[in-house]
C-alpha distance (Angstrom), angle and dihedral (degrees) to the residues before:
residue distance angle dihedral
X1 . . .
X2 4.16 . .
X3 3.62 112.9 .
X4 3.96 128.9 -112.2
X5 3.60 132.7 -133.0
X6 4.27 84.2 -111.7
X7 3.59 100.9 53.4
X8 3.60 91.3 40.5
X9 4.28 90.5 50.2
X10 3.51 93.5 41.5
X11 3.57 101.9 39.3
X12 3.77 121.1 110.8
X13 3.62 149.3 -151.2
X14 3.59 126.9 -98.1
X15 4.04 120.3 -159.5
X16 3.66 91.9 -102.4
X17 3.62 108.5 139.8
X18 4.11 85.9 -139.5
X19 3.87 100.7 35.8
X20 3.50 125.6 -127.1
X21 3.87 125.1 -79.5
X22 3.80 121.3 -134.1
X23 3.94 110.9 -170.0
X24 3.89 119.9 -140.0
X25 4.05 98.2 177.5
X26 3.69 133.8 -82.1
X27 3.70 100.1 57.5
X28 4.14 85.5 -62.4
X29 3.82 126.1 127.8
X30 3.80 149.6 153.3
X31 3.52 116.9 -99.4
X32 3.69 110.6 -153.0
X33 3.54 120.0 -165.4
X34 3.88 133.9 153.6
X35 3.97 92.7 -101.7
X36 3.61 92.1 53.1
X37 3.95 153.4 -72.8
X38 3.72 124.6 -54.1
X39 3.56 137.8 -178.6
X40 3.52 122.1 -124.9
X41 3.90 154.8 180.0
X42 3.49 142.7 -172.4
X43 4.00 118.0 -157.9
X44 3.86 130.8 151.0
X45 3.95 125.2 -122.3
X46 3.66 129.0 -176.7
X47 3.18 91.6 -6.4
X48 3.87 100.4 -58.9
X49 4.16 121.7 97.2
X50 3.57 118.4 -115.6
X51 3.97 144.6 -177.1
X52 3.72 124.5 -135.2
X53 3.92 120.5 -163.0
X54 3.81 104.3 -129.1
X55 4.24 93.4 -177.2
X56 3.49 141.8 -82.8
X57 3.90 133.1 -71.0
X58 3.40 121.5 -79.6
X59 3.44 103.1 5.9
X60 3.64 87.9 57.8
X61 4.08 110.2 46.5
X62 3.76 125.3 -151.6
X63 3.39 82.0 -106.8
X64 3.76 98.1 56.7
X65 3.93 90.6 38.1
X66 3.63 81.4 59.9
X67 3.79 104.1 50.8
X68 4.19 84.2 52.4
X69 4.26 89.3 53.7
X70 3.75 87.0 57.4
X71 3.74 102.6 52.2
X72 4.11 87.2 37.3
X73 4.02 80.9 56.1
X74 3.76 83.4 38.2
X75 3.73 90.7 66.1
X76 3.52 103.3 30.8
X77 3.99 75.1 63.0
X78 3.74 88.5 56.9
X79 3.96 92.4 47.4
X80 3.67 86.9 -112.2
X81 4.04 113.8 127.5
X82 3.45 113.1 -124.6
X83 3.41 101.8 -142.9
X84 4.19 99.4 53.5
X85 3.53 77.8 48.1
X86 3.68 102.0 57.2
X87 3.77 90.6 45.0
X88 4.05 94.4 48.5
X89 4.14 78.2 60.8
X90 3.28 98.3 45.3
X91 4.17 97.6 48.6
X92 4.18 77.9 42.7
X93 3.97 86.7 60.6
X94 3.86 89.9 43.8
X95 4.04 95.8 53.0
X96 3.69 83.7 45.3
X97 3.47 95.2 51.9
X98 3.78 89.3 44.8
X99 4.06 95.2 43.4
X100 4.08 87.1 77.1
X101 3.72 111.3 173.9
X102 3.67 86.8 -119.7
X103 3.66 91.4 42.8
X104 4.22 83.6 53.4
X105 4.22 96.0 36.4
X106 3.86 79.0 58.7
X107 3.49 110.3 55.0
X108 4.15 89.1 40.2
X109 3.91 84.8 59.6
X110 3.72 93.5 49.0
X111 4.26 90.6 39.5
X112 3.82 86.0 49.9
X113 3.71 110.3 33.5
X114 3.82 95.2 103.8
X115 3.97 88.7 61.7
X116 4.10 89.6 58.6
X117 3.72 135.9 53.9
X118 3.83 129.2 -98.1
X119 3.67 88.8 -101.0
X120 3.92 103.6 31.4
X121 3.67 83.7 61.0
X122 4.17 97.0 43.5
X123 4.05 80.6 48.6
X124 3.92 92.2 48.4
X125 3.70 92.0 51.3
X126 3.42 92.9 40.9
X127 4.27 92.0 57.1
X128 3.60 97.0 38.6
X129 4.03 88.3 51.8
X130 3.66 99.9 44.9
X131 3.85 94.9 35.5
X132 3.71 110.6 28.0
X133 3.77 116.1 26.4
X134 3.44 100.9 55.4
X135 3.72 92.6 63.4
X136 4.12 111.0 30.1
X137 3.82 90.0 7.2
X138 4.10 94.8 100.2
X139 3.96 87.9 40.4
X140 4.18 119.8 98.9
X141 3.63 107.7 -97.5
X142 4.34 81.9 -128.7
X143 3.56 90.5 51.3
X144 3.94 96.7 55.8
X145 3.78 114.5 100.9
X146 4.33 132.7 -173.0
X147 3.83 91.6 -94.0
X148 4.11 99.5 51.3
X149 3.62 79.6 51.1
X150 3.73 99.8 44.7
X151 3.95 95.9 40.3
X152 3.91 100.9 27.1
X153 4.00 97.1 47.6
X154 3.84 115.5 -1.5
X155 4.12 93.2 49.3
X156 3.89 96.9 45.4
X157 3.82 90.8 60.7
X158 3.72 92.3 44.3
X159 3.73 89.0 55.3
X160 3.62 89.4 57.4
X161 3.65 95.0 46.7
X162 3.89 111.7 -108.4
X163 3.84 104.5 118.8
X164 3.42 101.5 161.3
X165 4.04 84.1 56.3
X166 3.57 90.0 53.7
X167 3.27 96.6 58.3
X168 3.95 92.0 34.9
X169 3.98 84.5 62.8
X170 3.48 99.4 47.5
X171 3.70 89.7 52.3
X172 3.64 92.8 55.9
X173 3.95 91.3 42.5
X174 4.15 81.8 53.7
X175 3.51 87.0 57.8
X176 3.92 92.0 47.0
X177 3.43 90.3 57.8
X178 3.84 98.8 45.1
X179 3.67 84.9 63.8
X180 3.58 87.2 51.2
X181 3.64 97.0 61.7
X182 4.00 87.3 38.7
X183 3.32 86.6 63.3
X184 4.03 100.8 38.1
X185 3.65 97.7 -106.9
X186 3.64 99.8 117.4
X187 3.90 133.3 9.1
X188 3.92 97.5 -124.9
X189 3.82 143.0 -2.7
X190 3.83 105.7 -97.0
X191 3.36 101.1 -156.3
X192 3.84 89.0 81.8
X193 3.17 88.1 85.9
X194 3.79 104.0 62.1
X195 3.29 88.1 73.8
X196 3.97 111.4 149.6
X197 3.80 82.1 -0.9
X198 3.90 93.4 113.0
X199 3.37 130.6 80.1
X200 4.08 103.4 -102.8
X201 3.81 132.8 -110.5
X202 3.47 124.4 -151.9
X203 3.82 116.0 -127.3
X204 3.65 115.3 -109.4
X205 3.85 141.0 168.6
X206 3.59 120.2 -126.9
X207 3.95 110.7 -83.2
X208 4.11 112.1 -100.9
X209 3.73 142.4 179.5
X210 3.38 111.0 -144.3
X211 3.95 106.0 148.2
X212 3.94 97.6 108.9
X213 4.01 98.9 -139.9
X214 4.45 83.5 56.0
X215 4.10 85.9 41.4
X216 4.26 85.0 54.5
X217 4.22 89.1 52.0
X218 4.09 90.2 39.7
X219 3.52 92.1 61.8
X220 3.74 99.3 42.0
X221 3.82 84.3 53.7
X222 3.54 87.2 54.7
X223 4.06 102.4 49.4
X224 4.14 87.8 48.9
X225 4.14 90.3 42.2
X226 3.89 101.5 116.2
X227 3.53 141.9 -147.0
X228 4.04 145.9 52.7
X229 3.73 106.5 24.1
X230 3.88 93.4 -125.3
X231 3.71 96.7 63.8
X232 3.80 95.1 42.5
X233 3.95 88.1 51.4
X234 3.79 96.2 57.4
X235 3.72 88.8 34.0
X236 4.07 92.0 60.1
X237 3.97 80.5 36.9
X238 3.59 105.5 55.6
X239 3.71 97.9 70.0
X240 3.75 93.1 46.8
X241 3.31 94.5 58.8
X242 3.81 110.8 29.6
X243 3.95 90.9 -156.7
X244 4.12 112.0 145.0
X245 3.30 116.3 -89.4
X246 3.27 107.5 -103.6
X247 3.35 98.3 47.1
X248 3.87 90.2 57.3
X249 3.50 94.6 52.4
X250 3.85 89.8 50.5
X251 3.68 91.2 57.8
X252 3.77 117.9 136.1
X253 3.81 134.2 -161.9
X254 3.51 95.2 -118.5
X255 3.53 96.3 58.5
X256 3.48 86.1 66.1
X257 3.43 137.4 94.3
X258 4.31 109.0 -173.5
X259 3.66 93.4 -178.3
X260 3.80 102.6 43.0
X261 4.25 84.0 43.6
X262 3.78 87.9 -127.0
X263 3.56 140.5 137.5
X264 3.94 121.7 -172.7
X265 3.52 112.9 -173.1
X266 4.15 109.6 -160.0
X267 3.89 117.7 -111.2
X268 4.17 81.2 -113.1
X269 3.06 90.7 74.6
X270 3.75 107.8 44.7
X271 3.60 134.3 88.6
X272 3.90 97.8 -133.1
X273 4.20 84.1 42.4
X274 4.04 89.2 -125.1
X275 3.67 118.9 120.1
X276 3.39 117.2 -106.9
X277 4.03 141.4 -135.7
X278 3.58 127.2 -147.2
X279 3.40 115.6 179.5
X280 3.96 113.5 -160.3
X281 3.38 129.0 -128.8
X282 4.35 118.1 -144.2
X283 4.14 88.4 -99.9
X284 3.43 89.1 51.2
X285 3.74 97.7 50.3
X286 3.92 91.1 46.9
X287 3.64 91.2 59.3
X288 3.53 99.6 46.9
X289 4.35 92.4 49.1
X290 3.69 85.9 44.8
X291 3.99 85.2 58.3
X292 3.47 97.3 42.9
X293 3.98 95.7 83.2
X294 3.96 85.3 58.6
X295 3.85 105.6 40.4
X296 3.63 109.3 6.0
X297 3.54 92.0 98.3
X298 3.44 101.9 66.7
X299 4.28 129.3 44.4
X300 3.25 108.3 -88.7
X301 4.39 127.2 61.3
X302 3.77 86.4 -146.1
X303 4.14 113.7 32.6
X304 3.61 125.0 172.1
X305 3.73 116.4 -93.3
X306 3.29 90.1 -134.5
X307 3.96 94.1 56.5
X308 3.65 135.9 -4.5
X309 3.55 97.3 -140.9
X310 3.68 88.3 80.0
X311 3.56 146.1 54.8
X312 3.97 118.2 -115.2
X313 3.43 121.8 -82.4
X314 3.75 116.0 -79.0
X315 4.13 84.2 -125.4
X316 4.35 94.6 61.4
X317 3.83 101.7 91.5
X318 3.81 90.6 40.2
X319 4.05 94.3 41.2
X320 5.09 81.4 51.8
X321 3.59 85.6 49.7
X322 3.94 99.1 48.7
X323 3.75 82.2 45.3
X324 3.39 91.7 51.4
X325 3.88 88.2 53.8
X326 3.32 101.3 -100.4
X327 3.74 118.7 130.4
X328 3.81 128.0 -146.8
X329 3.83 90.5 -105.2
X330 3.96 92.8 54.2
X331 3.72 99.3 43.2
X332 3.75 148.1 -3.3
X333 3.79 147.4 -177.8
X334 3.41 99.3 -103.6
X335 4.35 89.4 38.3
X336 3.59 80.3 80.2
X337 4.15 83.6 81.9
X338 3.36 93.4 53.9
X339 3.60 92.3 39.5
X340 4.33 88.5 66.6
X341 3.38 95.5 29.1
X342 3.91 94.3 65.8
X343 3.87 106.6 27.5
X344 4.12 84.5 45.7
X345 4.01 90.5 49.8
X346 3.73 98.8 33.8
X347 3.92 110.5 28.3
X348 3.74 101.6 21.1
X349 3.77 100.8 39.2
X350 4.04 97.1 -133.6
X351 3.68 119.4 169.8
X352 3.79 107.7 -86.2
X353 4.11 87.8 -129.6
X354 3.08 96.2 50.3
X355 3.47 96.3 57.4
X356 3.87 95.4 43.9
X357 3.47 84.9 52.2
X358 3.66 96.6 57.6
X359 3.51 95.4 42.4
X360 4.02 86.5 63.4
X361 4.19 90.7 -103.9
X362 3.88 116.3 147.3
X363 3.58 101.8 -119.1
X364 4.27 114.2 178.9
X365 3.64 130.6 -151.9
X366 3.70 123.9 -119.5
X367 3.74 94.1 -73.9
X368 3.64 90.9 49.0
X369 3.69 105.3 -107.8
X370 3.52 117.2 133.3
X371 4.00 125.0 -107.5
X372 3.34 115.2 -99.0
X373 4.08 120.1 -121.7
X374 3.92 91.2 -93.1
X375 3.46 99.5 39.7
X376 3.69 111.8 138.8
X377 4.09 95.7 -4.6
X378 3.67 96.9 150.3
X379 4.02 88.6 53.2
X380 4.34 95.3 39.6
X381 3.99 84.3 44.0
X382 4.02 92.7 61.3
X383 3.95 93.5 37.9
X384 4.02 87.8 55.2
X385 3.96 90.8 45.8
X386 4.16 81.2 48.0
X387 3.66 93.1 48.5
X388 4.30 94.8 55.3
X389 3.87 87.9 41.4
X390 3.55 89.7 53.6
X391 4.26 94.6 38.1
X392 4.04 88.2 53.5
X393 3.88 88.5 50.7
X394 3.64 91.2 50.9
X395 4.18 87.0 49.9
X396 3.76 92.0 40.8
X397 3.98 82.9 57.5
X398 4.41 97.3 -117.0
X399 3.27 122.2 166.4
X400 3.99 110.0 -89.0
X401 3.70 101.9 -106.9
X402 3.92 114.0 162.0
X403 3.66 118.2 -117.0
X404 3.72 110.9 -121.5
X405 3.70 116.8 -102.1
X406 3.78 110.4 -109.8
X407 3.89 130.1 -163.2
């Protein structure tokens, strides 16, 4: 006789060391014991008899406990054994559980971290962190669809303004997720389908001053900018150098080399993952041994004020020049690039490799190999002493007279 839902809430235990058994049909029954109600049933597979736990009483109902008989019978029907396949699911909901899309994020940035710079990678932590895992971080990587990402990450940085972020984050959660199907985590990257979902951003290169007369009153804004000696260092640096940003800002003492005016900046830390030679011209060596008292103590040429553990913020030479009065669509840190590369091809008549090679641009010879980091050192090494000569002019207010173009 099947069971009701009265008997089976009313029922109670007897002191039987076992329990008692009360039958409902199809090999299930209630098995009452002092410690509680559970679900059971028996069934036979391959020949050898078996029990399978169908829940506990109340929080599974009869009618619940039922449901579960039928797909066990379901499967036996299928020749599958209901009990394997209950714990197959249940170690399924554990690697889910584990598989985090932190948990994922992570080991990509550790699997990957040789194919990025130093600081790309610190900067690619630091935006999935701050942006990402505290809202789909916690979730399974195979439970995350387009919309958690869309509404959860991609629309909270739109409402504060920083579109090209947005979509900046998703790409790097695509990427996340490509390694999650790499690895058989997930069956796609769901981000595909955001597509046209974000608000757009208009492409734009990076703001530059490259009209010599405005270059001349740049850098006298620059030599009377006050304040913290670090800042105004890599301020007065920046231009002399025309590395990226963040690589400038990463810069560490013992990549240095004062005496030998050179500055080699490890393939680690590079976007093209080649090492990289700086020669330095006399202006740019006095700046750096006039920092030295301040900061040469520690790692980094340029530490945060706040700490010298770490490098400056990424925002410093952008924050001197809008303090300077010049906004983000006049000129920026990494305009400085652009800045060289045009006055040193157009005005000054530098050798067009040379500059791409200084700016850190693979540049082949005719058989199409690429240049080696010391290729043409002598040659870059005079063009960078040109380039400060002619910068000071400009600040000192000289006529703008083109410096001959040398071999």
């Amino acid at each position: 006789m099947a069971l009701t839902d009265t008997f089976v809430r009313q029922v109670k235990a007897t002191e039987k060391a076992i329990g008692d058994k009360y039958a409902d049909g199809g090999g299930m029954y209630l098995l009452v014991k002092v410690a509680g109600k559970y679900w059971r049933m028996d069934y036979s597979f391959g020949g050898k008899r078996k029990t399978l736990a169908l829940g506990v009483y109340p929080d599974v109902s009869l009618a619940k406990a039922r449901q579960r008989r039928e797909k066990a019978r379901e499967l036996l029907a299928d020749n599958i054994d209901p009990g394997v396949a209950k714990r197959e699911e249940q170690q399924g909901k554990t690697d889910a559980a584990a598989n985090t899309f932190e948990t994922v994020s992570r080991e990509w940035l550790s699997k990957t971290a040789n194919k990025r710079a130093a600081v790309t990678q610190a900067k690619v932590t630091s935006w999935l962190e701050k942006d990402v895992f505290p809202f789909i971080g916690k979730l399974p990587v195979s439970t995350i669809r387009a919309k958690d990402v869309l509404d959860k990450v991609a629309r909270r940085m739109e409402a504060r303004g920083i579109h090209e972020s947005a979509h900046r984050i998703v790409q790097i959660c695509s990427q996340v997720f490509r390694y999650a199907v790499a690895v058989g985590l997930v069956e796609r990257d769901v981000t595909v389908d955001l597509r046209g979902a974000l608000v757009s951003v208009d492409k734009t290169n990076y703001a530059a001053i490259t009209e010599p007369k405005q270059v001349g009153q740049l850098m006298r804004s620059i030599h009377s900018y006050g304040g913290h000696p670090t800042p105004v260092a890599a301020l007065k640096l920046t231009p002399l150098v025309f590395v990226r940003p963040g690589e400038l800002r990463a810069a560490e003492w013992a990549e240095l080399d004062l005496d030998a005016a050179e500055w080699r900046i490890p393939a680690s830390k590079m976007k093209m993952k080649v090492e990289h030679l700086v020669p330095l011209s006399r202006q740019a060596v006095e700046i750096l041994r006039a920092l030295q008292p301040f900061s040469g103590h520690g790692r980094y040429v340029f530490p945060s004020i706040r700490t010298g553990e770490r490098c400056m913020s990424e925002n410093t030479i952008n924050a001197a020049l809008r303090g300077m009065g010049y906004s983000n669509e006049v000129m920026t840190a990494h305009g400085f690039r652009a800045m060289a590369r045009t006055i040193m091809d157009e005005v000054l008549g530098e050798r067009a490799d040379l500059i791409e090679h200084q700016l850190a641009h693979t540049v082949k010879d005719p058989n199409g190999r690429a240049y080696n980091r010391t290729s043409h050192l002598p040659a870059r090494r005079e063009m960078m002493q040109r380039w400060a000569d002619y910068l000071d002019k400009l600040r000192l207010g000289a006529d703008v007279i083109p410096i001959n173009r040398t071999a």
